[in-house]
KOLTIMI-336918 format. One line per 2 residues: number of its first residue (from 1); their letters; for each residue x, y, z of N, C-alpha, C. Coordinates in pm, 1 decimal. Layout:
NUM = A = X/Y/Z/X/Y/Z/X/Y/Z ~ ... $
//
This chain:
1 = XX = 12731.8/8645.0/8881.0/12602.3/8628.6/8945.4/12618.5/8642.3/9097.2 ~ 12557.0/8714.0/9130.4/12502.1/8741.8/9265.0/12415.9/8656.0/9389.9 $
3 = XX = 12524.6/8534.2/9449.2/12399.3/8409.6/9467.7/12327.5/8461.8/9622.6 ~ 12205.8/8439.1/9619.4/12123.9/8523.6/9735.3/12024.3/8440.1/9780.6 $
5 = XX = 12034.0/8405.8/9927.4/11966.1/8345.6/10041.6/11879.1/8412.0/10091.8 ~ 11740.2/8387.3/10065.7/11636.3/8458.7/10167.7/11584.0/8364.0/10260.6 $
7 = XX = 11556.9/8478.1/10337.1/11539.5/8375.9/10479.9/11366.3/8449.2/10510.4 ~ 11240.0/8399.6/10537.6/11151.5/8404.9/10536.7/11086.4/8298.9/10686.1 $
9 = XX = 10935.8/8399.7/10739.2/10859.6/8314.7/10842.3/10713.0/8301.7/10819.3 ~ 10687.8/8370.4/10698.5/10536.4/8387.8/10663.9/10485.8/8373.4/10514.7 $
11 = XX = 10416.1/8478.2/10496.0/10362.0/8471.4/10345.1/10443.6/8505.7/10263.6 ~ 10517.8/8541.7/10285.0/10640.2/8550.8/10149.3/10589.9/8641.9/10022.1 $
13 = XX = 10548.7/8786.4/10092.0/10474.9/8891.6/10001.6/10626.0/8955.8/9907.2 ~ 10674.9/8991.6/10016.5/10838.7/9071.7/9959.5/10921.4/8970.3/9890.1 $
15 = XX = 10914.6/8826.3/9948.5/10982.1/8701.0/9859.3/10916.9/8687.9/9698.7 ~ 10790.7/8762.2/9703.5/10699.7/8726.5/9566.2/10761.1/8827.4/9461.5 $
17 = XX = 10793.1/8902.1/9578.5/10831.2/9078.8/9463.0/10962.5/9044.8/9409.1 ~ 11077.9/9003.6/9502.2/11169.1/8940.4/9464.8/11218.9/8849.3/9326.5 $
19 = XX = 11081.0/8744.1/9370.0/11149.4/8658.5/9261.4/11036.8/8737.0/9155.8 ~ 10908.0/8786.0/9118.6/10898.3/8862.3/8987.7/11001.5/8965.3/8983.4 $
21 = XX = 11104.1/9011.1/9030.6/11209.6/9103.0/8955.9/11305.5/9048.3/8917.0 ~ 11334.0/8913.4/8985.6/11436.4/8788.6/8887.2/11396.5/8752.0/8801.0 $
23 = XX = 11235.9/8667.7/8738.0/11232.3/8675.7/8623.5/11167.9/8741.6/8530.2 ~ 11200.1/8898.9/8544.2/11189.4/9027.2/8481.7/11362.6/9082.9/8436.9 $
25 = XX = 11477.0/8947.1/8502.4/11595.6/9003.4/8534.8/11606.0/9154.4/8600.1 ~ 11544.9/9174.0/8683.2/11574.5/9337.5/8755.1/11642.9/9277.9/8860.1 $
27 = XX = 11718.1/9237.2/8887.4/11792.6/9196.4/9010.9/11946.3/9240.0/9006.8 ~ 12019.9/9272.8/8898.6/12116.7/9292.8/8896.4/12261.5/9234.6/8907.1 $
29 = XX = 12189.0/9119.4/8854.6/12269.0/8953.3/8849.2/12258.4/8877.2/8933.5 ~ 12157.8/8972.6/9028.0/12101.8/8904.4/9140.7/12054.1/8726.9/9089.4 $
31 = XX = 12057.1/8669.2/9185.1/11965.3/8530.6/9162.6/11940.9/8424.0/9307.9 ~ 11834.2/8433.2/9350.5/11775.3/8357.7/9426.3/11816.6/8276.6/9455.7 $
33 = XX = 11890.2/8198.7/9512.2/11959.8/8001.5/9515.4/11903.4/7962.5/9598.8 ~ 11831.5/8003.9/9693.3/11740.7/7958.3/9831.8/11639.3/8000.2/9879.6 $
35 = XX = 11563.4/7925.7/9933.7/11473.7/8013.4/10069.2/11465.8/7942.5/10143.8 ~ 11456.1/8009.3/10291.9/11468.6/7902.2/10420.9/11385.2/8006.5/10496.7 $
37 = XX = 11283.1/7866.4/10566.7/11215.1/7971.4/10647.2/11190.8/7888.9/10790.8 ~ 11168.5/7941.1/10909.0/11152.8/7873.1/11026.3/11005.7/7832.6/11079.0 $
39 = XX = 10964.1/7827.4/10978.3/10815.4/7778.1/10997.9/10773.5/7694.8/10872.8 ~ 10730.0/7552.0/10914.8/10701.4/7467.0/10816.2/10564.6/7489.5/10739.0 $
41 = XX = 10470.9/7585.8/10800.3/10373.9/7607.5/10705.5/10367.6/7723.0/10631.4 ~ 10465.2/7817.5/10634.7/10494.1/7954.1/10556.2/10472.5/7922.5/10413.9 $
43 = XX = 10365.8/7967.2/10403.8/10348.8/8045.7/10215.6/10457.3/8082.0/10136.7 ~ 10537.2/8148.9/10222.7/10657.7/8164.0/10096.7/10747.0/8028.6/10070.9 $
45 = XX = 10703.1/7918.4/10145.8/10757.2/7824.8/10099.9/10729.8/7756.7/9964.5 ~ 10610.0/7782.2/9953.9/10543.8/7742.6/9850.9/10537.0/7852.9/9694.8 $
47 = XX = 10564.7/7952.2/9756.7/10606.8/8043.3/9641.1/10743.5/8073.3/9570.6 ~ 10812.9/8001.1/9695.3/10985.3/7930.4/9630.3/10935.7/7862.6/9529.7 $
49 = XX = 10872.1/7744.6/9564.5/10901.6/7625.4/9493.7/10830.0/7626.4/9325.3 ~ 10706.0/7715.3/9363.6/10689.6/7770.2/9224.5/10750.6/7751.3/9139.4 $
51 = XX = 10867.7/7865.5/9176.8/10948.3/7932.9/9083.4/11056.0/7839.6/9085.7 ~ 11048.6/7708.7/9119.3/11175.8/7618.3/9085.9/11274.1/7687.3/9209.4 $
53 = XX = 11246.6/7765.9/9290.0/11349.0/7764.8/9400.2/11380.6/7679.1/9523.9 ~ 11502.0/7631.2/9495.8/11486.7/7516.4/9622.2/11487.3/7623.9/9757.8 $
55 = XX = 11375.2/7562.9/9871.5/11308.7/7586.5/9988.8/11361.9/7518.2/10093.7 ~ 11399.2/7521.1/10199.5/11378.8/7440.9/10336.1/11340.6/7460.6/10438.4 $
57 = XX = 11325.3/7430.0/10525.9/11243.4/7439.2/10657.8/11344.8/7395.6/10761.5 ~ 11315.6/7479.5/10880.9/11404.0/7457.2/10991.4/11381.3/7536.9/11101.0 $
59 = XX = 11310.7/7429.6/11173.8/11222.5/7523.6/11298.9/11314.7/7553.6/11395.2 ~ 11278.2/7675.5/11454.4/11355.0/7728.2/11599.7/11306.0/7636.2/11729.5 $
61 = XX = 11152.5/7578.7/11697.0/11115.3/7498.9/11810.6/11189.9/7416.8/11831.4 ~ 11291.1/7377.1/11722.0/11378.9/7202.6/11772.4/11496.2/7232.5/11860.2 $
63 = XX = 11500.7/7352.0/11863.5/11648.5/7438.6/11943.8/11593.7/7443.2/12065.1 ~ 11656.9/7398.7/12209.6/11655.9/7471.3/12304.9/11704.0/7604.6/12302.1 $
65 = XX = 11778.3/7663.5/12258.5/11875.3/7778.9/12268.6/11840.0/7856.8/12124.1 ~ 11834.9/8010.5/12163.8/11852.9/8074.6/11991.0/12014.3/8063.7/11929.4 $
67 = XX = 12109.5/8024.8/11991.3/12250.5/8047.9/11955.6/12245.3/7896.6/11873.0 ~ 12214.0/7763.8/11928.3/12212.8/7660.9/11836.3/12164.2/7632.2/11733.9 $
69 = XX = 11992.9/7739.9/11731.6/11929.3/7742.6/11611.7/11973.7/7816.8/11522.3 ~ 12042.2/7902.1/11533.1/12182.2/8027.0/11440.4/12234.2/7939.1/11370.9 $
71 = XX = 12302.5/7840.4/11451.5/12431.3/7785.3/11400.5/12403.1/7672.8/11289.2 ~ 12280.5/7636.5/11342.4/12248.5/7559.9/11247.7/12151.7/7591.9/11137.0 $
73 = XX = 12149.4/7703.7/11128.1/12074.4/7799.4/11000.8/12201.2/7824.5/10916.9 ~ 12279.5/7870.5/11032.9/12443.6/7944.5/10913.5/12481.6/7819.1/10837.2 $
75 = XX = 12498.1/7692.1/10895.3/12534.8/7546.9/10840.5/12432.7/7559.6/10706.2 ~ 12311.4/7555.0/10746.4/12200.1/7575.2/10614.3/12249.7/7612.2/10499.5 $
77 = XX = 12270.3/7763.2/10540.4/12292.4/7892.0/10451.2/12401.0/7884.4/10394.6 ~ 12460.4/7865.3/10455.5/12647.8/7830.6/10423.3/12629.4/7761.6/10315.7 $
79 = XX = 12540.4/7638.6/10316.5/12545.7/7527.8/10188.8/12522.3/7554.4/10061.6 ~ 12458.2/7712.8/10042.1/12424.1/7805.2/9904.5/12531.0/7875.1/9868.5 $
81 = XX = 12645.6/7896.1/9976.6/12777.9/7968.4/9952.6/12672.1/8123.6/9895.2 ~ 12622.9/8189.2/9948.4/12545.7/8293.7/9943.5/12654.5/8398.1/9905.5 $
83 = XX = 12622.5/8463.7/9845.7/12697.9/8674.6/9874.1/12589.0/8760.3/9962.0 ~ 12487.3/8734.5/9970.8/12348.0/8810.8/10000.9/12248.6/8752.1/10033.9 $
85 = XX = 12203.6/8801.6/10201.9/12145.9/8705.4/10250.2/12052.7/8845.0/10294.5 ~ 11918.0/8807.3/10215.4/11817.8/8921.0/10236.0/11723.3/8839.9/10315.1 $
87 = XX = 11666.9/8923.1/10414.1/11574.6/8858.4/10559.4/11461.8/8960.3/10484.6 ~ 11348.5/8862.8/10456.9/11185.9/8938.1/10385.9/11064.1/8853.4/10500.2 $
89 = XX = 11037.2/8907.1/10586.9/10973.9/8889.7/10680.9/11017.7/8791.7/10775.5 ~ 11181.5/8753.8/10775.6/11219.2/8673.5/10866.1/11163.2/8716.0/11019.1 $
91 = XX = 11082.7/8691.2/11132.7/11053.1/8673.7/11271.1/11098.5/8659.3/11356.0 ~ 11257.6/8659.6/11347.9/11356.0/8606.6/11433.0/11506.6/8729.2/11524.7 $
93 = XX = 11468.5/8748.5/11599.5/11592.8/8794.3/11652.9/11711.6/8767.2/11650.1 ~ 11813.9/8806.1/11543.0/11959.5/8709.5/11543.6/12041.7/8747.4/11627.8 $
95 = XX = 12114.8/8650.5/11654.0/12241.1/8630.9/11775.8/12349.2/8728.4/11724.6 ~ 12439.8/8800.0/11823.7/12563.3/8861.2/11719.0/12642.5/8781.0/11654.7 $
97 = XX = 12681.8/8618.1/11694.6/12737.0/8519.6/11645.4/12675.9/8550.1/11506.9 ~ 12552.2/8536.1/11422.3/12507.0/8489.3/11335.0/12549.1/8630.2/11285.2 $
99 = XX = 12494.0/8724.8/11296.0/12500.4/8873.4/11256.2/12676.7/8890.6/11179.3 ~ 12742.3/8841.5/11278.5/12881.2/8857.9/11261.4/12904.8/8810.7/11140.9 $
101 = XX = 12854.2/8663.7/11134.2/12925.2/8586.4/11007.7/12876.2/8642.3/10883.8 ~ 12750.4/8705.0/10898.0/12721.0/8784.3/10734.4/12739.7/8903.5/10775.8 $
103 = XX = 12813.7/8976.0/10843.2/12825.8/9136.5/10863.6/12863.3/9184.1/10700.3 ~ 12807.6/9250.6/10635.4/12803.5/9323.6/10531.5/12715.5/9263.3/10433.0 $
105 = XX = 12705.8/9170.7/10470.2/12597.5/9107.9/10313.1/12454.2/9070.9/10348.7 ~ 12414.9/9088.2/10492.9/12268.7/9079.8/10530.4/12182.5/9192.8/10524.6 $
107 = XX = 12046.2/9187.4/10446.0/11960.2/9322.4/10428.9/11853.3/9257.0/10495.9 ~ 11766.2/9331.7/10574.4/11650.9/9364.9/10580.3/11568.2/9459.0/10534.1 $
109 = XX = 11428.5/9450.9/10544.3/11336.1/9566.1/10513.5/11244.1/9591.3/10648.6 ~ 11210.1/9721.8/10662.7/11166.6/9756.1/10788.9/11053.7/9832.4/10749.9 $
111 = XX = 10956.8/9858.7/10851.0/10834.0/9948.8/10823.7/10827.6/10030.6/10844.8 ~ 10946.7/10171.2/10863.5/10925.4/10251.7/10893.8/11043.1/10372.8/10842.1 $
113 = XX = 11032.2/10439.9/10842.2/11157.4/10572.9/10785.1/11273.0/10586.8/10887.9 ~ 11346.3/10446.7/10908.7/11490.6/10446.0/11042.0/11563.0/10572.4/11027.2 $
115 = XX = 11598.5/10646.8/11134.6/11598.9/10556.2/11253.2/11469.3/10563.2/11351.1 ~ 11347.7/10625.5/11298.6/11222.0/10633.2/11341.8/11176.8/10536.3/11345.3 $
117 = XX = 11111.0/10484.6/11469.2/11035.4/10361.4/11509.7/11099.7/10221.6/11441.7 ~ 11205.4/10183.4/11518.2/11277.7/10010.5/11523.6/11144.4/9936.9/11608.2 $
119 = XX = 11187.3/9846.1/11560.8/11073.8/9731.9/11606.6/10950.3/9661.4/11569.6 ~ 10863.1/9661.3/11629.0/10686.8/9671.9/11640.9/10612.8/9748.4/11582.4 $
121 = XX = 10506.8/9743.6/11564.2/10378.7/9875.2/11567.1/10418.9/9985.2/11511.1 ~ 10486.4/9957.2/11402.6/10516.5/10074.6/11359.1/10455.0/10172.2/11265.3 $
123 = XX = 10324.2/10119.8/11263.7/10213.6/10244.4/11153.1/10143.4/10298.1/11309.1 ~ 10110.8/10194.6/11346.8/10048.7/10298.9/11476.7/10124.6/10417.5/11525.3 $
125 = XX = 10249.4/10363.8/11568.5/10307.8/10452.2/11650.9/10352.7/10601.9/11560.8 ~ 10329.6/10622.4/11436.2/10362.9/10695.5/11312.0/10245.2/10781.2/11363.4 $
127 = XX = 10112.8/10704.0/11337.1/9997.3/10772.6/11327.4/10019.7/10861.4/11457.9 ~ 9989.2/10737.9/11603.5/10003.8/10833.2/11738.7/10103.8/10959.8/11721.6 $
129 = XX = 10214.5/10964.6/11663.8/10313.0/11038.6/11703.3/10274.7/11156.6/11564.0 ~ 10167.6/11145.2/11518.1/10140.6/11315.1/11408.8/10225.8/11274.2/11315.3 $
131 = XX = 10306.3/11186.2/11257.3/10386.6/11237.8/11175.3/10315.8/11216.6/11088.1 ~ 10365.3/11336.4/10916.6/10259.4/11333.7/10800.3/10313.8/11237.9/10705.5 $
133 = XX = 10428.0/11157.9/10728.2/10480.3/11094.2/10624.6/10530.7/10956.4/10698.4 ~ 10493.0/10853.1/10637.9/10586.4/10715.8/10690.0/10615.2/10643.8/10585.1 $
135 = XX = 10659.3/10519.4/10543.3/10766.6/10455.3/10459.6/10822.9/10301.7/10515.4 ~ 10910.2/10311.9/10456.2/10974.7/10186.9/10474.7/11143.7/10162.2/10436.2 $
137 = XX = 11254.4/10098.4/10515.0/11333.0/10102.2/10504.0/11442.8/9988.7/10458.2 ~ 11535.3/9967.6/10376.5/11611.2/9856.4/10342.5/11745.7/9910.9/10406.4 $
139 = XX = 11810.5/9778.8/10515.3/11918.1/9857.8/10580.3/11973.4/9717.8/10595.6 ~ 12116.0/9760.3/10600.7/12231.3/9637.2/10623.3/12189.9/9579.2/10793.2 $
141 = XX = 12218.1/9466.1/10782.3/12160.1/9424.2/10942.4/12318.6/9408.6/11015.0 ~ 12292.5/9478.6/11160.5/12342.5/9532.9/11259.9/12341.1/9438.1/11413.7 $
143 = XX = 12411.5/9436.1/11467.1/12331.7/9379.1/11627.2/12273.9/9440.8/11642.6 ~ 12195.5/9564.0/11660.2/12099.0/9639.7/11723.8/11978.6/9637.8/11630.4 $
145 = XX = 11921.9/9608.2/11672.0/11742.6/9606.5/11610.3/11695.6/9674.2/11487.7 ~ 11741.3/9718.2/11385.4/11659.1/9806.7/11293.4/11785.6/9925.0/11303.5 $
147 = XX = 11921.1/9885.5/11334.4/12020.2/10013.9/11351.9/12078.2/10034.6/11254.2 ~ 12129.2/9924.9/11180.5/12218.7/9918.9/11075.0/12192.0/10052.7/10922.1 $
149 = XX = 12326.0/10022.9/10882.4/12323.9/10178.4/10798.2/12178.3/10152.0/10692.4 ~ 12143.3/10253.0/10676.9/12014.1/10253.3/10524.3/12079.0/10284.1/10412.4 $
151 = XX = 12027.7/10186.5/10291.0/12032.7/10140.8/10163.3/11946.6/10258.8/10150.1 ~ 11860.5/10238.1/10117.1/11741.6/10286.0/10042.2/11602.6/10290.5/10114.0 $
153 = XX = 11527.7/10416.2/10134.3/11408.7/10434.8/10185.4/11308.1/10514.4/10050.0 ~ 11187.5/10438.2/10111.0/11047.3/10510.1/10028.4/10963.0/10590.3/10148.1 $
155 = XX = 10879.0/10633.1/10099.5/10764.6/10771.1/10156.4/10649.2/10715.4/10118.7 ~ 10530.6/10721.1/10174.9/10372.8/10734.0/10156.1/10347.0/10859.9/10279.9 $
157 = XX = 10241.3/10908.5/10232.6/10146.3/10993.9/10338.7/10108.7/10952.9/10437.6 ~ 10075.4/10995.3/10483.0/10013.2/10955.6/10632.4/9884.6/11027.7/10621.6 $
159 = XX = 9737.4/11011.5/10620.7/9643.0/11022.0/10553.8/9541.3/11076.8/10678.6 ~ 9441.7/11171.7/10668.5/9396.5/11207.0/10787.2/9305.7/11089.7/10806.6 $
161 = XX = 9216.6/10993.7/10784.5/9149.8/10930.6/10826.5/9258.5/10773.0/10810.9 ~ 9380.6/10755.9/10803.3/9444.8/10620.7/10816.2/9420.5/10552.2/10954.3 $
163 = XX = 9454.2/10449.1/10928.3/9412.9/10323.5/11059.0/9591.3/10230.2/11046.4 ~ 9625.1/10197.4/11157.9/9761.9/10135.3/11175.2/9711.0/10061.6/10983.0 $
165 = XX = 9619.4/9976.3/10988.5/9530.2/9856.3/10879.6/9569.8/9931.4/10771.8 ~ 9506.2/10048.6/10726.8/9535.3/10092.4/10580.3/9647.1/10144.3/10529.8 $
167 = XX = 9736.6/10187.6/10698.8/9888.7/10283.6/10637.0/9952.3/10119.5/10623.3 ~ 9944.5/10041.4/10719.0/9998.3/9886.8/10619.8/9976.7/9890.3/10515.8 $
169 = XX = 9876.8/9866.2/10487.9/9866.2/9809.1/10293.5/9919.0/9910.6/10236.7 ~ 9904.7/10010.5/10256.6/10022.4/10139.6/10182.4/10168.7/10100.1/10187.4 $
171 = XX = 10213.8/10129.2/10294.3/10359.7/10042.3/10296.7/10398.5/9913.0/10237.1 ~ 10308.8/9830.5/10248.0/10304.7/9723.2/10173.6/10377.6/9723.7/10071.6 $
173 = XX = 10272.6/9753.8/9979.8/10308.4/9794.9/9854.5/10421.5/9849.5/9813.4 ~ 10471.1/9956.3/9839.5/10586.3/10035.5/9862.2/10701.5/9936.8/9845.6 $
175 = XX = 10701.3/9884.6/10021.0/10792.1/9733.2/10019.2/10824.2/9648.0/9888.3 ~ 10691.9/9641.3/9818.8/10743.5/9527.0/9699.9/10796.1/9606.9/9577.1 $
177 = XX = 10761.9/9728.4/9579.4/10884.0/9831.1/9468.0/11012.9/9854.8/9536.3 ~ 11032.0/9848.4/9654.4/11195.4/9886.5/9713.3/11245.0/9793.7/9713.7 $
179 = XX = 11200.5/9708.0/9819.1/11339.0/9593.5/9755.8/11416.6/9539.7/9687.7 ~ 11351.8/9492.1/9580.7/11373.6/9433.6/9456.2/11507.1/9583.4/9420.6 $
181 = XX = 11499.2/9703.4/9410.4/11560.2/9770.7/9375.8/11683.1/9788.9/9451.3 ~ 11628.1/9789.4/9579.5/11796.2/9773.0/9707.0/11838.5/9658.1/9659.7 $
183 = XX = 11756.4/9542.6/9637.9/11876.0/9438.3/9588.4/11966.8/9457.4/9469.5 ~ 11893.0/9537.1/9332.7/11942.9/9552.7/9230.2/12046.6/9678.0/9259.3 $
185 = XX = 12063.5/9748.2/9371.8/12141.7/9824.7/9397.1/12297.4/9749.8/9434.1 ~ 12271.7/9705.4/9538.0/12364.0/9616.0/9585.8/12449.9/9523.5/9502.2 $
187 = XX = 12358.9/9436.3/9400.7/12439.4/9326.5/9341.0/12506.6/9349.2/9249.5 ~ 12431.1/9523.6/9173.9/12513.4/9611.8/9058.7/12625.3/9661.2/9163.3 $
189 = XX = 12637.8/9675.9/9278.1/12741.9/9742.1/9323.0/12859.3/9644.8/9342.4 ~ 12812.2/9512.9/9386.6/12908.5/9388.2/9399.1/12870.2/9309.1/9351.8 $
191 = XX = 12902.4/9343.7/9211.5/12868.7/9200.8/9134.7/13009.5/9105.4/9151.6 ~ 12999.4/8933.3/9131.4/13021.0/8857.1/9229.8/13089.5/8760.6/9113.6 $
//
């Protein structure tokens, strides 16, 4: 089994897709042992607990420093003895300290077809910039922003009348069929 830490700051849409592909078993021996999120009123906290997943909370506000609030997330995380520590709308900029200690086993998902548009705004800046196709990306996390190598990417259109608003909910969606599959990629690749 594949034990896997998600780390979450919001609604916990991609955390939902997640755990329906655990108990669909599509995970790939994947299995959930956590969620931790840095905001005590996040929805996906509550969509852990649903599913019988133990949840915790652990705000960045109690940190003066982002390097102390790391350290004491890794202490967190550490306590699941994780293989795979997937970030599904985590909000947080990590330290290279933190980056370091999971170098190879941290995924994110991104909104956009990397290495095209890291960051922000990334349906707008798709639309502004003409392109006919945008997506979404699952990539090993890197010190650099959205750099790290790509797992696995999806495609949607880019639509002549789209709005930043509707190429979201397109991607959206997308998001909750890829992941679940980059994870089942991964945990079939290192199973544990």
């Amino acid at each position: 089994m594949t034990r896997i830490v998600v780390l979450i700051s919001g609604h916990g849409s991609n955390l939902q897709a997640l755990i329906d592909a655990q108990q669909r078993d599509e995970l790939g021996g994947g299995h959930i042992v956590a969620v931790l999120s840095n905001r005590a009123e996040a929805f996906g906290i509550k969509r852990a607990q649903q599913a019988n997943i133990p949840a915790e909370h652990l705000s960045h506000r109690d940190f003066a420093e982002r390097e102390a609030f790391d350290a004491a997330l890794m202490r967190r995380i550490d306590n699941y003895q994780p293989d795979l520590i997937v970030l599904a709308g985590f909000m947080r900029i990590l330290t290279p300290a933190f980056v370091q200690h999971y170098a190879g086993k941290m995924v994110n998902i991104h909104p956009s077809l990397l290495p095209k548009y890291p960051g922000m705004h990334t349906h707008a800046r798709a639309i502004e910039a003409g392109d006919q196709e945008h997506g979404a990306s699952v990539h090993f996390v890197t010190e650099g922003v959205d750099e790290g190598p790509v797992i696995l990417q999806g495609r949607v259109p880019i639509l002549a009348d789209d709005t930043p608003d509707t190429l979201q909910q397109r991607v959206h969606v997308l998001e909750h069929q890829l992941y679940p599959r980059a994870v089942r990629m991964i945990c079939e690749q290192n199973p544990t």
